[in-house]
SESESE-677108 format. One record per residue (C-alpha): residue number from 1; residue in three letters; x, y, z. Coordinates in nm, 2 decimals. Layout:
N
+-----+------+--------+--------+--------+
| pos | code |     xx |     yy |     zz |
+-----+------+--------+--------+--------+
| NUM |  Ala |      X |      Y |      Z |
...
+-----+------+--------+--------+--------+
END
This chain:
354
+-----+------+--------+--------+--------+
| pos | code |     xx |     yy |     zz |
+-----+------+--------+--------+--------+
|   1 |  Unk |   0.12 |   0.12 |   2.17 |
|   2 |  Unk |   0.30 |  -0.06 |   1.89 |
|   3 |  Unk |   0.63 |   0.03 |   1.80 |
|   4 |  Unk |   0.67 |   0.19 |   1.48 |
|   5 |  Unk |   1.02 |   0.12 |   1.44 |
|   6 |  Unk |   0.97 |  -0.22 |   1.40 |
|   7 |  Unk |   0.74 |  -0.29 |   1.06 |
|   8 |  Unk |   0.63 |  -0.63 |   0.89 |
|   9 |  Unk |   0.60 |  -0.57 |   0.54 |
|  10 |  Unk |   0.27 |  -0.73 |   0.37 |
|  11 |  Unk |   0.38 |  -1.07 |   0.16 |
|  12 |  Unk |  -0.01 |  -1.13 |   0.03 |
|  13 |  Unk |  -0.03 |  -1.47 |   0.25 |
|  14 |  Unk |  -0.14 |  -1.26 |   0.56 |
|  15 |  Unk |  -0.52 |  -1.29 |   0.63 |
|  16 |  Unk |  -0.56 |  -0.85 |   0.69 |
|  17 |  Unk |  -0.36 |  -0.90 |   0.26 |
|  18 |  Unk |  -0.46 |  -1.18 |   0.09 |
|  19 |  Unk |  -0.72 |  -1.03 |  -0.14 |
|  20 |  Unk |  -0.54 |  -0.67 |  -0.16 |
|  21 |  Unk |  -0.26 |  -0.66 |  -0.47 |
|  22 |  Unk |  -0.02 |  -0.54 |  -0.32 |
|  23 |  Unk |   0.20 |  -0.43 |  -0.67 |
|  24 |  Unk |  -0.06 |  -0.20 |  -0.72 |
|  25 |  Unk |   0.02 |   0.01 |  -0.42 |
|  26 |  Unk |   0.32 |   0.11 |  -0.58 |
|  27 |  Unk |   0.55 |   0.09 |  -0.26 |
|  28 |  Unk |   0.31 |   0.23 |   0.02 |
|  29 |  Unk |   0.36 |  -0.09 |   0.19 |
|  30 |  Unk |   0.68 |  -0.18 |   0.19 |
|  31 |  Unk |   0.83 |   0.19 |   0.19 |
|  32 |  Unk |   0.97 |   0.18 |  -0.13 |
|  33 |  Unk |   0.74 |   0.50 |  -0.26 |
|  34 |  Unk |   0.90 |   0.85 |  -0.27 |
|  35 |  Unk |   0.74 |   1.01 |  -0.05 |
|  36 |  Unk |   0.69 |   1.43 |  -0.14 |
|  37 |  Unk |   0.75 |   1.71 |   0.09 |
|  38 |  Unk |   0.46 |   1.89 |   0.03 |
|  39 |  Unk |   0.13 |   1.80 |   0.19 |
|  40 |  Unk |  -0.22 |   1.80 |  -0.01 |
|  41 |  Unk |  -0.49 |   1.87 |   0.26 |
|  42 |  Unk |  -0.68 |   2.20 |   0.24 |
|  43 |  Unk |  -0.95 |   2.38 |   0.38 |
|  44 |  Unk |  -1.19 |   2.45 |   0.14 |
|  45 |  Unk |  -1.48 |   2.55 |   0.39 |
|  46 |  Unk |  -1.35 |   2.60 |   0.76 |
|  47 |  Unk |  -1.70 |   2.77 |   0.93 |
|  48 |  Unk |  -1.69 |   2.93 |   1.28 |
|  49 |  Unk |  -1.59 |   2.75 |   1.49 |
|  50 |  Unk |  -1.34 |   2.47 |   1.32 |
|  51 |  Unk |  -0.96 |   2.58 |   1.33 |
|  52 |  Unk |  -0.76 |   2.36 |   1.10 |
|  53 |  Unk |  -0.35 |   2.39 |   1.14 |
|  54 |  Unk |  -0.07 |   2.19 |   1.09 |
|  55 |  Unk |   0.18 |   2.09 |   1.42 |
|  56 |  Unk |   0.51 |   1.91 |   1.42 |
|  57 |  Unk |   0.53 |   1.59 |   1.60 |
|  58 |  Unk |   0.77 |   1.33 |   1.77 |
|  59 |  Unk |   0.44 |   1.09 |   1.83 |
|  60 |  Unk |   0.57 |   0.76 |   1.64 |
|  61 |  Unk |   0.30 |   0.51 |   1.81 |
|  62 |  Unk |  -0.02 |   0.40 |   1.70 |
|  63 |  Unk |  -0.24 |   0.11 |   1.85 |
|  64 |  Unk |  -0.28 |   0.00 |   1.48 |
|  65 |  Unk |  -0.12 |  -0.34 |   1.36 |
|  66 |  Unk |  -0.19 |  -0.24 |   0.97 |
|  67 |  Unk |   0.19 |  -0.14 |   0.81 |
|  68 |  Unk |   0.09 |   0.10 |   0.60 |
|  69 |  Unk |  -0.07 |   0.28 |   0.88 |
|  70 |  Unk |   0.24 |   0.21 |   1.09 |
|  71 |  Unk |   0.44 |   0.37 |   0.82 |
|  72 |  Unk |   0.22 |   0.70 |   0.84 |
|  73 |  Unk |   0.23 |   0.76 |   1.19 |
|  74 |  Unk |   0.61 |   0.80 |   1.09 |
|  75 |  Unk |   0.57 |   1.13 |   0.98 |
|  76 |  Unk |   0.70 |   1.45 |   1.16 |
|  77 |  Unk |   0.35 |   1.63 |   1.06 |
|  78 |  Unk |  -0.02 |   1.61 |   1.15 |
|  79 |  Unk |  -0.32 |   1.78 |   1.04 |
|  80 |  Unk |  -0.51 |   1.87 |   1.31 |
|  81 |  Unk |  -0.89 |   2.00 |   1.33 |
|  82 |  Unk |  -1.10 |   2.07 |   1.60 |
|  83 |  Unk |  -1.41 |   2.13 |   1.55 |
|  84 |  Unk |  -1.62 |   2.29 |   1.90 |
|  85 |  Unk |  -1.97 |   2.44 |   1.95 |
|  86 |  Unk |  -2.29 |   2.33 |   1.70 |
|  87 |  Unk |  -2.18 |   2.46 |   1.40 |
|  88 |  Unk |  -2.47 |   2.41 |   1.06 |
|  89 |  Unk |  -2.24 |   2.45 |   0.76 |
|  90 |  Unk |  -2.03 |   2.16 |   0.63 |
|  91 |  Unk |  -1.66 |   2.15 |   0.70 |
|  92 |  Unk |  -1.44 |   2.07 |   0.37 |
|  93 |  Unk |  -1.15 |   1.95 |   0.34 |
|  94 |  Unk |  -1.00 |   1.88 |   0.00 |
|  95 |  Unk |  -0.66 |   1.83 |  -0.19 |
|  96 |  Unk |  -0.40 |   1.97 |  -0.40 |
|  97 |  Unk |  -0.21 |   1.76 |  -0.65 |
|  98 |  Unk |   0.11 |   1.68 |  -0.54 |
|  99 |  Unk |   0.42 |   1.50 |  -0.76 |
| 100 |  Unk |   0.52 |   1.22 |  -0.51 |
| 101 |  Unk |   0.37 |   0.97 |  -0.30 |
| 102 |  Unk |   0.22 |   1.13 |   0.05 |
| 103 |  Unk |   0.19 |   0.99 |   0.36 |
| 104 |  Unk |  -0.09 |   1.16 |   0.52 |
| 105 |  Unk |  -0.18 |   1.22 |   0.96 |
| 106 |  Unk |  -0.48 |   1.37 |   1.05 |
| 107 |  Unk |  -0.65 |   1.44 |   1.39 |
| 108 |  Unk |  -0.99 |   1.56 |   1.42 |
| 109 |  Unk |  -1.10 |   1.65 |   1.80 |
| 110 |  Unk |  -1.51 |   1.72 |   1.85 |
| 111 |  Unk |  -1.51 |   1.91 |   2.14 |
| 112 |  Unk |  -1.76 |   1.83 |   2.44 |
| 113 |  Unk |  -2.14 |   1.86 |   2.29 |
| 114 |  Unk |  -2.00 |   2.00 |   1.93 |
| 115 |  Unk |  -2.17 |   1.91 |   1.67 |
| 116 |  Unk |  -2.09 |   1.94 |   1.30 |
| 117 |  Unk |  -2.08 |   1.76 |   0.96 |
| 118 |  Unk |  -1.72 |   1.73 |   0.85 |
| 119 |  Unk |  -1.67 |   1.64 |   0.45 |
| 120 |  Unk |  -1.32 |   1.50 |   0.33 |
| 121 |  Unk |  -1.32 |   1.51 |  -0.04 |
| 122 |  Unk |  -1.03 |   1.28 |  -0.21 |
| 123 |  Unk |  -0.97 |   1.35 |  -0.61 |
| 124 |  Unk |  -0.68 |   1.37 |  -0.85 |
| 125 |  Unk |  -0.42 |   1.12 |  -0.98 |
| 126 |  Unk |  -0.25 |   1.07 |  -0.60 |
| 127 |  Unk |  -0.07 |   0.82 |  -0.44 |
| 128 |  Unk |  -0.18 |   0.83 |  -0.04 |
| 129 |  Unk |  -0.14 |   0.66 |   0.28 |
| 130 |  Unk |  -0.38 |   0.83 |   0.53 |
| 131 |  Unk |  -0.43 |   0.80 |   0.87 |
| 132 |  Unk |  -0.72 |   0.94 |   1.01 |
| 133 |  Unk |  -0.81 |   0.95 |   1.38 |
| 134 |  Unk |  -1.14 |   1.11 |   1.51 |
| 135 |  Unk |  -1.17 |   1.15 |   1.91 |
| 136 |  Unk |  -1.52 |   1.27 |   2.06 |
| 137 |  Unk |  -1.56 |   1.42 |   2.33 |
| 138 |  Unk |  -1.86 |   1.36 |   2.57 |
| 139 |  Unk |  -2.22 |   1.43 |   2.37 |
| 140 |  Unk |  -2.03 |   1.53 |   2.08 |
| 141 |  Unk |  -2.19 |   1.45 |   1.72 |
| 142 |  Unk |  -2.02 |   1.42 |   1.44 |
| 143 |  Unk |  -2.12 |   1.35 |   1.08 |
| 144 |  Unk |  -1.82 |   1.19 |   0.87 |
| 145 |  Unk |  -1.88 |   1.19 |   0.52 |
| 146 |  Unk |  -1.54 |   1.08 |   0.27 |
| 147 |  Unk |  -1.52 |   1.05 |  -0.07 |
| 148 |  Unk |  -1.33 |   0.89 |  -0.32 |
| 149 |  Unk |  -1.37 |   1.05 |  -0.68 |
| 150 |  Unk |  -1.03 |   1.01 |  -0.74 |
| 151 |  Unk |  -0.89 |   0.92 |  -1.11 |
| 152 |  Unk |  -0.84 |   0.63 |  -1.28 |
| 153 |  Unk |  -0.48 |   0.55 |  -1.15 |
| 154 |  Unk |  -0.47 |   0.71 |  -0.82 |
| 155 |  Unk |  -0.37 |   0.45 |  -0.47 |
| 156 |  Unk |  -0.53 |   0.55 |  -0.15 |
| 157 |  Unk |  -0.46 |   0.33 |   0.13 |
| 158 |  Unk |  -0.58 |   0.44 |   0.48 |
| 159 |  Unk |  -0.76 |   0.39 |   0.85 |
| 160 |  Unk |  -1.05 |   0.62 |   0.94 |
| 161 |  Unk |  -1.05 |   0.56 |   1.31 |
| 162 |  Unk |  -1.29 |   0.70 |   1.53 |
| 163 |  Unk |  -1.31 |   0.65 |   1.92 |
| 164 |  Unk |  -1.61 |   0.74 |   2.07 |
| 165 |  Unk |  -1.64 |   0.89 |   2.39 |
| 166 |  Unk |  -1.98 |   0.85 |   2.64 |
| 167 |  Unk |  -2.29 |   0.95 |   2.49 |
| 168 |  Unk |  -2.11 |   1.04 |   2.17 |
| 169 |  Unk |  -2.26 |   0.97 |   1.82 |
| 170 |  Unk |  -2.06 |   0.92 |   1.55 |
| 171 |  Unk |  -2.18 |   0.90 |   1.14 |
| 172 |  Unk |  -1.93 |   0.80 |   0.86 |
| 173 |  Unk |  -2.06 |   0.80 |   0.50 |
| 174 |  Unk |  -1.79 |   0.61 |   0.26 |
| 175 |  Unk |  -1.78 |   0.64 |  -0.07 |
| 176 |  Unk |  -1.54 |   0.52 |  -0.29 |
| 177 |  Unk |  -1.62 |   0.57 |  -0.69 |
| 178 |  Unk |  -1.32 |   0.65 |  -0.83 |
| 179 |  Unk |  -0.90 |   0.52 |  -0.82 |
| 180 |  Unk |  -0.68 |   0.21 |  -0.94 |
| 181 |  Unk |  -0.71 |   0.06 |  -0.62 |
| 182 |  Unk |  -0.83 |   0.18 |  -0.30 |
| 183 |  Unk |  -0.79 |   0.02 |   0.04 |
| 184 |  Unk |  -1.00 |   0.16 |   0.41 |
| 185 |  Unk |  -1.04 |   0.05 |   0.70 |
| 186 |  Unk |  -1.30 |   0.21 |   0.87 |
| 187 |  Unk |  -1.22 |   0.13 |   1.26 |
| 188 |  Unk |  -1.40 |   0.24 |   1.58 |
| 189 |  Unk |  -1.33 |   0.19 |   1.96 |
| 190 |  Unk |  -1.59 |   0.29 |   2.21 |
| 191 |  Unk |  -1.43 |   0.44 |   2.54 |
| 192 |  Unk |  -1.78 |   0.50 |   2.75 |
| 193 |  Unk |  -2.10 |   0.38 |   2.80 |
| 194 |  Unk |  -2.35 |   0.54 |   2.53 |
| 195 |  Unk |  -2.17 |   0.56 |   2.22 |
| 196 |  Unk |  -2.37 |   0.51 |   1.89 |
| 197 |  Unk |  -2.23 |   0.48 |   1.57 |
| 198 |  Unk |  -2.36 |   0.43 |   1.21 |
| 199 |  Unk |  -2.13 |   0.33 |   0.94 |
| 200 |  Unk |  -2.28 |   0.34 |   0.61 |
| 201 |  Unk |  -2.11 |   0.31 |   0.28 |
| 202 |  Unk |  -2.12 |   0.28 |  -0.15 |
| 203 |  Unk |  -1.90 |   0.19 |  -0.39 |
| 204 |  Unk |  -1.84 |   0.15 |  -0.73 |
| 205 |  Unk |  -1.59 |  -0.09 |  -0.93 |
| 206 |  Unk |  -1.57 |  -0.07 |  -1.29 |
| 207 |  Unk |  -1.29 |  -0.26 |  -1.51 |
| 208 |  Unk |  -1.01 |  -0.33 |  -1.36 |
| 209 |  Unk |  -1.01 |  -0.16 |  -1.02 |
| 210 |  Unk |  -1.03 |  -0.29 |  -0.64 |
| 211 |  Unk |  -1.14 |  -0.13 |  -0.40 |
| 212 |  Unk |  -1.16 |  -0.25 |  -0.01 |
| 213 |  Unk |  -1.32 |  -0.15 |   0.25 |
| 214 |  Unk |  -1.22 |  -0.34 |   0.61 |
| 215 |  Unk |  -1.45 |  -0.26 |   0.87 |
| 216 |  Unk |  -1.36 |  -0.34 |   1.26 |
| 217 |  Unk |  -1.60 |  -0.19 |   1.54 |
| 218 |  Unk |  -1.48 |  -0.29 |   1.89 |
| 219 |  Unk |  -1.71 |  -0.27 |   2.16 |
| 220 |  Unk |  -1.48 |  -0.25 |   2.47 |
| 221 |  Unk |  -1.80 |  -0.11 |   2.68 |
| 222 |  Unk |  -2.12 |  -0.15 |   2.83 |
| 223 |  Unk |  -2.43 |  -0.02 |   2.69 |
| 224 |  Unk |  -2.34 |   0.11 |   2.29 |
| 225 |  Unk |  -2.48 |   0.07 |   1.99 |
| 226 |  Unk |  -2.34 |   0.02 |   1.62 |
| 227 |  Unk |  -2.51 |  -0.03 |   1.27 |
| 228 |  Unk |  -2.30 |  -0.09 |   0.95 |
| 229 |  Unk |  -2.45 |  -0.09 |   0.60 |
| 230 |  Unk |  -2.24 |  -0.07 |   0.31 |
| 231 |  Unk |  -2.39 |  -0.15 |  -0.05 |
| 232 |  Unk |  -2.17 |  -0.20 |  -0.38 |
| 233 |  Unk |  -2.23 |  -0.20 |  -0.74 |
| 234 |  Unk |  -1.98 |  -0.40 |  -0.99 |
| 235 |  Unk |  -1.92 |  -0.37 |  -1.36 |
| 236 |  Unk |  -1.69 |  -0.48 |  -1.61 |
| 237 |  Unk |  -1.40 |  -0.71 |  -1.66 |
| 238 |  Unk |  -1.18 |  -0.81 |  -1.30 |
| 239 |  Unk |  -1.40 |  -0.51 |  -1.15 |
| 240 |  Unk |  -1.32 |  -0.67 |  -0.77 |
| 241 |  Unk |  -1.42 |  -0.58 |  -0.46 |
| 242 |  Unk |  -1.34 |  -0.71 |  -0.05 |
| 243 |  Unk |  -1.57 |  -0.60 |   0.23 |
| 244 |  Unk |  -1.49 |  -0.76 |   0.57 |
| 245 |  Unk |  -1.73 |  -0.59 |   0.85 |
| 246 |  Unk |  -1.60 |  -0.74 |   1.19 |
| 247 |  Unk |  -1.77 |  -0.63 |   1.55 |
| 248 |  Unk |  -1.59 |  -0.79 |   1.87 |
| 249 |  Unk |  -1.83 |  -0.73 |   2.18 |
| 250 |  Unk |  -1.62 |  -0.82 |   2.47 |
| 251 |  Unk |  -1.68 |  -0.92 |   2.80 |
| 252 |  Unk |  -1.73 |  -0.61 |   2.95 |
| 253 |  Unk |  -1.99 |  -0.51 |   2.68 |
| 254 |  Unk |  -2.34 |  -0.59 |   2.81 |
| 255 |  Unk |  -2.60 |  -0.43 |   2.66 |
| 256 |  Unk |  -2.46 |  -0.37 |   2.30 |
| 257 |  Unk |  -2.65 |  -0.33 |   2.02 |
| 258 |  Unk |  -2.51 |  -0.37 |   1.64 |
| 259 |  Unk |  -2.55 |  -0.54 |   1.34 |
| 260 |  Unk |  -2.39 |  -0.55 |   1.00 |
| 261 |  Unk |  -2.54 |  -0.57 |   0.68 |
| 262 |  Unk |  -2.32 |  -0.58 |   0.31 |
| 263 |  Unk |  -2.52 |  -0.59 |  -0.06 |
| 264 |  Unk |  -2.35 |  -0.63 |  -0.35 |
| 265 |  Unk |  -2.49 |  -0.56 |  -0.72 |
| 266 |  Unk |  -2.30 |  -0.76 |  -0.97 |
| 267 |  Unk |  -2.38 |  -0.58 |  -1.36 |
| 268 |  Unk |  -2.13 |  -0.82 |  -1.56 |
| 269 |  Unk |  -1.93 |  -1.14 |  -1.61 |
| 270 |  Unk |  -1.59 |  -1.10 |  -1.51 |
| 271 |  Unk |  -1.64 |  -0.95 |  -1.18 |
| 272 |  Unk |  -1.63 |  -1.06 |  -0.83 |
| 273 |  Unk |  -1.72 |  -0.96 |  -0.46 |
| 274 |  Unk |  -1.60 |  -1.07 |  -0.18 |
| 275 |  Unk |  -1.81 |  -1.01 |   0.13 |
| 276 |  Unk |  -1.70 |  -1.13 |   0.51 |
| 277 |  Unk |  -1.94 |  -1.01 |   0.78 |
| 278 |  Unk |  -1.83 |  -1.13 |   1.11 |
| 279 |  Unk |  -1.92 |  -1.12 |   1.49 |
| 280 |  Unk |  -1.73 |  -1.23 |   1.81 |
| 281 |  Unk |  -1.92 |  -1.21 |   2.11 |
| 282 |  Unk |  -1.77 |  -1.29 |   2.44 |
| 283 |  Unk |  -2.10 |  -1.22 |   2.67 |
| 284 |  Unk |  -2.45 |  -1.31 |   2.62 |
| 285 |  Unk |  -2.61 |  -1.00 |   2.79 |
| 286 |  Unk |  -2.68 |  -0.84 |   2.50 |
| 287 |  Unk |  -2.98 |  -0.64 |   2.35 |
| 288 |  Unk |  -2.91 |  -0.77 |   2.01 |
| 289 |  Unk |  -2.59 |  -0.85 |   1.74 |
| 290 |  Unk |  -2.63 |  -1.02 |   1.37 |
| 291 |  Unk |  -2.52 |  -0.98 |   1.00 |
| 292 |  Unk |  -2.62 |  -1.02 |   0.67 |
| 293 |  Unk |  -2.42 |  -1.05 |   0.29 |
| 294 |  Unk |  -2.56 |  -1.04 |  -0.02 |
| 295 |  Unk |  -2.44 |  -1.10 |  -0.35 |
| 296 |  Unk |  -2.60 |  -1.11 |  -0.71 |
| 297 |  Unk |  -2.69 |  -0.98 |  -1.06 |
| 298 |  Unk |  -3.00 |  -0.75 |  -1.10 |
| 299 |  Unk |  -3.32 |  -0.82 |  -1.05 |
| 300 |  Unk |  -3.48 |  -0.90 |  -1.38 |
| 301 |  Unk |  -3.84 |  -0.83 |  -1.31 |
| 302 |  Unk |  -3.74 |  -0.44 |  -1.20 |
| 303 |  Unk |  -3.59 |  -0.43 |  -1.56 |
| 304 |  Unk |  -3.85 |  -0.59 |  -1.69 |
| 305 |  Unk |  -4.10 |  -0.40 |  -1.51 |
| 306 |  Unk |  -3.94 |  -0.04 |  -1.60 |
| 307 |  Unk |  -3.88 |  -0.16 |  -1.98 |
| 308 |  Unk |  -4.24 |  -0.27 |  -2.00 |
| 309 |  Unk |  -4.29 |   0.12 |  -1.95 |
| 310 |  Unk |  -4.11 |   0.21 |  -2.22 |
| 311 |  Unk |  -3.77 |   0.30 |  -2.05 |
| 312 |  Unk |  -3.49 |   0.16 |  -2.26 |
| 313 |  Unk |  -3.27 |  -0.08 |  -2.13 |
| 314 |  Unk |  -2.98 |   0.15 |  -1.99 |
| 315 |  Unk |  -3.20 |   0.39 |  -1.83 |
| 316 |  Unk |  -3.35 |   0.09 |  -1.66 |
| 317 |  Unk |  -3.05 |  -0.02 |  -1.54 |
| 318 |  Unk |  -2.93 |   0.33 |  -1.43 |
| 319 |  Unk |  -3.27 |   0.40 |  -1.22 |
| 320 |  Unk |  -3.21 |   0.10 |  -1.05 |
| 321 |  Unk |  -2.88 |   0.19 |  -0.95 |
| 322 |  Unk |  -2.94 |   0.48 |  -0.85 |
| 323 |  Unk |  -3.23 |   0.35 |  -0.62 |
| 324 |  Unk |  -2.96 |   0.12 |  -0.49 |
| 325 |  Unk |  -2.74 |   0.39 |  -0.39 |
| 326 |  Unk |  -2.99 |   0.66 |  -0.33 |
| 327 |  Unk |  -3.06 |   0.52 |   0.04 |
| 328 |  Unk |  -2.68 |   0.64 |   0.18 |
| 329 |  Unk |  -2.57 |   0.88 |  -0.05 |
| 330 |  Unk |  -2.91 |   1.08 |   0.00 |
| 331 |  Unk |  -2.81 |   1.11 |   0.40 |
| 332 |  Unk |  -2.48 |   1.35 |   0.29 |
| 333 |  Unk |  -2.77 |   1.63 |   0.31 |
| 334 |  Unk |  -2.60 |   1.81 |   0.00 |
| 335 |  Unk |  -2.79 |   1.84 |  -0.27 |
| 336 |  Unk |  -2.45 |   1.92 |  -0.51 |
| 337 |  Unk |  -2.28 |   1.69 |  -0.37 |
| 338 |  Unk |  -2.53 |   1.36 |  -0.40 |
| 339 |  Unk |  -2.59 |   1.51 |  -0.75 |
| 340 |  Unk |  -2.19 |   1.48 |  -0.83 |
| 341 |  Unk |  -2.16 |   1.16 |  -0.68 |
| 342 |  Unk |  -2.49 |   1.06 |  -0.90 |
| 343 |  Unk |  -2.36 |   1.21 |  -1.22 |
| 344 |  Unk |  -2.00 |   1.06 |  -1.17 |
| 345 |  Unk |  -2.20 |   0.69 |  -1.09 |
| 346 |  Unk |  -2.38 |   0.71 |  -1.43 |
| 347 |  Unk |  -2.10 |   0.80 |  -1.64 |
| 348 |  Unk |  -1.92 |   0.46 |  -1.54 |
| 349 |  Unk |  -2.27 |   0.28 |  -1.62 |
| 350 |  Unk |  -2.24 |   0.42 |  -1.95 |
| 351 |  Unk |  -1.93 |   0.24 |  -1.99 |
| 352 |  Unk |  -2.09 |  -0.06 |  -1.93 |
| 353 |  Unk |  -2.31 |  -0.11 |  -2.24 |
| 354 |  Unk |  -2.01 |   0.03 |  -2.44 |
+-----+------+--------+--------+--------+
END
């Protein structure tokens, strides 16, 4: 365990902070932000079977070299869920608005052969660090689905850490359509033989905002599996995105089997994507382990094809982004939800012929 005591504030020339601005995090990594009393997570939708409390807490350590998540770990209180037994409706958890800057704990234990789809919905004008750390148990499954429709000025900064237990399976849908800048890190340690994960993510950057998404799977173990698949859309002037998927499959780690694919969908002049897939792979007895990026504008047959139809030009363009999208945001399983998400993803296409 690090110690917590002891924090390196971001300068921008570190590799894990050279593409994130840090003045727009408005203090959340170098401790200058006020930081609030009050806390914003609620339970919207806590079925049978999920108990969702707050605990006080002397635990200052994390295994986590990121400061800002160093910084959160500082904090007396954690949000703890556990979630045992199969249970069929969704788990919500949603926010208040809140005055100052947060720093935000959670723990979420899946008890031995639970299985449930937990949803953590991010909105308002906030200013967050979050760390989140999901432990499952033995045979557990767990569906992870967290959104970002936050507004136009909101910071979230945060690690979504998952360690994944034998025979566990573990799904996290990211997306991120909304804030000034956003920063995740979407990490996950495998601690037995039989783990399989599926990361999967979407986002959208209009003018002006950044979002980030760092992923890191470690494969410490024999015998696991990982996929990652993350797409993003880009429109309008300094609209920026970073994606870095990195999977280490260590010594130990015969018989993993991952790869890592990023798409990016540039609308407009002006913006940029930045896509890192990387592997390091310290044993060749493996079943399989690549990558693949991809970057560039729209195709200009499928517009020409749907305009030849008579669709107009922004209906063209919006039916093949939504096609684009449709692939990971139609796995949430809720039909209001993917239709928000949807809805919201067309409205900042509007602003693009504007």
């Amino acid at each position: 365990m690090l110690n917590t005591n002891i924090i390196h504030t971001p300068t921008g020339r570190e590799e894990a902070w050279r593409f994130t601005p840090l003045a727009k995090l408005k203090g959340l990594h170098d401790g200058t932000a006020v930081i609030g009393q009050a806390h914003s997570l609620v339970s919207k939708q806590l079925p049978a079977g999920a108990t969702f409390n707050r605990v006080a807490s002397s635990n200052h350590a994390t295994n986590s070299d990121d400061a800002i998540v160093q910084r959160v770990v500082g904090d007396s209180t954690i949000a703890q869920l556990t979630i045992d037994g199969e249970i069929t409706d969704p788990i919500i958890i949603g926010r208040t608005a809140i005055k100052d800057a947060e720093y935000s704990r959670v723990q979420v234990l899946v008890k031995k052969f639970a299985k449930a789809t937990l949803i953590f919905e991010n909105t308002g004008n906030s200013l967050i660090a979050e760390d989140i750390e999901i432990a499952l148990e033995p045979g557990s499954n767990l569906t992870f689905v967290t959104l970002q429709e936050f507004d136009a000025d909101a910071v979230y900064a945060a690690r979504h850490h998952a360690i994944v237990d034998k025979d566990a399976t573990f799904k996290s849908i990211t997306v991120t359509i909304g804030g000034s800048l956003v920063r995740i890190l979407p990490t996950v340690e495998f601690k037995a033989p039989g783990g399989d994960v599926d990361l999967q993510g979407v986002y959208f950057a209009s003018a002006g905002q950044h979002l980030e998404h760092r992923l890191h799977v470690d494969h410490l173990v024999p015998n696991a599996k990982s996929r990652v698949n993350y797409k993003g859309v880009l429109a309008g002037d300094s609209a920026r995105t970073v994606w870095f998927g990195d999977v280490f499959i260590r010594a130990a780690a015969e018989g993993t089997d991952t790869y890592e694919l990023n798409r990016n969908l540039l609308l407009t002049d002006g913006a940029r994507a930045d896509s890192v897939p990387n592997l390091e792979i310290e044993t060749g007895e493996i079943v399989g382990a690549g990558h693949a990026s991809t970057t560039g504008r729209f195709d200009d047959e499928q517009l020409f094809y749907l305009m030849s139809r008579g669709i107009k030009i922004d209906d063209a363009r919006r039916l093949v982004v939504r096609g684009f999208f449709n692939e990971i945001i139609g796995q949430i399983n809720n039909e209001e939800i993917e239709e928000r998400l949807m809805n919201h993803i067309d409205g900042e296409l509007e602003k693009v012929g504007k």
